[in-house]
N, C-alpha and C positions, 0 to 999 in steps of 0.2 A: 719607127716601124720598118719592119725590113721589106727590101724590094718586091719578094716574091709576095707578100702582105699587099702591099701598094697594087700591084698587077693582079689579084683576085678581087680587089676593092674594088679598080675599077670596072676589070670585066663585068662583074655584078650588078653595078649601078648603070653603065652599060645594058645590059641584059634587062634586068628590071625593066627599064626606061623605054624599050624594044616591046617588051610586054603587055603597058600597061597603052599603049596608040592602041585608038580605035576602043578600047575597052572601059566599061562604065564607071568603074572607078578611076580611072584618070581626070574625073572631074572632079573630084573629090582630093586628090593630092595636092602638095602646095609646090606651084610650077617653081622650077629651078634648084628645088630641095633633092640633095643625094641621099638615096637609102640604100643603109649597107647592110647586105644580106652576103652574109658569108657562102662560099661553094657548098654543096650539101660533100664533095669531097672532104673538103676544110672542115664540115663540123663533125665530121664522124671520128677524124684524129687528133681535134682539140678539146679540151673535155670541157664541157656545158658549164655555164655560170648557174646560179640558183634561180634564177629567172628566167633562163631558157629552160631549164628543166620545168620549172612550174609550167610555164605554157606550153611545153609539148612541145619542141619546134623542130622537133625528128617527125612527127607525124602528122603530115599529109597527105593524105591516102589521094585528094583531087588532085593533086600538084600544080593548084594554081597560086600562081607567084603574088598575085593580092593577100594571100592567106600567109604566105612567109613575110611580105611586108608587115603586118598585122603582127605578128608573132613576136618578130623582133623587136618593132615598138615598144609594143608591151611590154617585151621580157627588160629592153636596157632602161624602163621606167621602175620594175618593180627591183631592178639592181641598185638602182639609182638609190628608192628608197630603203631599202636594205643596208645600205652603206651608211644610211645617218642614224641608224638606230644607236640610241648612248650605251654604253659599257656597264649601267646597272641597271637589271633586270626587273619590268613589272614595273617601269615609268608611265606615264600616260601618252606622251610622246610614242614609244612601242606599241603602246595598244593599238594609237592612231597610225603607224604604219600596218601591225597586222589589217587594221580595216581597211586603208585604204590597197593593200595589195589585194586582198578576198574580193574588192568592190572590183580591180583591175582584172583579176580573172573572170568573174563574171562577164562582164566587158568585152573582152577576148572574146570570150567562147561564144557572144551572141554577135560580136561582130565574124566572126570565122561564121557562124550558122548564117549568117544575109549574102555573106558572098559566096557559100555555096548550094542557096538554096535555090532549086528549080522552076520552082512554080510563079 
């Protein structure tokens, strides 16, 4: 990974880490885990995996940093599964990734709706 990589990694997990004191999901994270959340610079000139695209991780209208945690989770799990899918088509194995990413988005989007709901 090149350096200028390494120096936005950390700033981020940095930043994040700065974010989440004092805020209610900090209890909720697992203490000493680094999450890489790329600069919202960094994602606009690196082009989106299929899993960041699926989850939307351009669009946070709240900008809060729990919801980009969330995001990218999700997104390098549904890459994750995305990569094991076998080379022929309309296995059952495939099925069981399309469902289990449809179940991930769901997921997402109710966990993205708790942490920005008001009431």
């Amino acid at each position: 990974m090149c350096y200028e990589c390494e120096e936005n990694k950390r700033y981020w997990n940095e930043k994040v880490a700065r974010s989440f004191q004092n805020a209610p999901a900090e209890n909720y994270m697992q203490e000493g885990v680094q999450y890489d959340i790329p600069q919202r610079e960094a994602q606009e000139r690196a082009p989106l995996t299929l899993g960041e695209q699926l989850v939307g991780v351009k669009f946070n209208p709240s900008e809060n940093p729990n919801v980009d945690v969330v995001k990218y989770q999700i997104a390098s799990v549904i890459d994750l599964l995305l990569s094991s899918q076998s080379p022929a088509a309309g296995t059952l194995k495939d099925d069981m990734v399309r469902q289990a990413v449809m179940d991930l988005l769901a997921a997402q989007m109710m966990a993205v709706k708790v942490l920005t709901f008001d009431k």
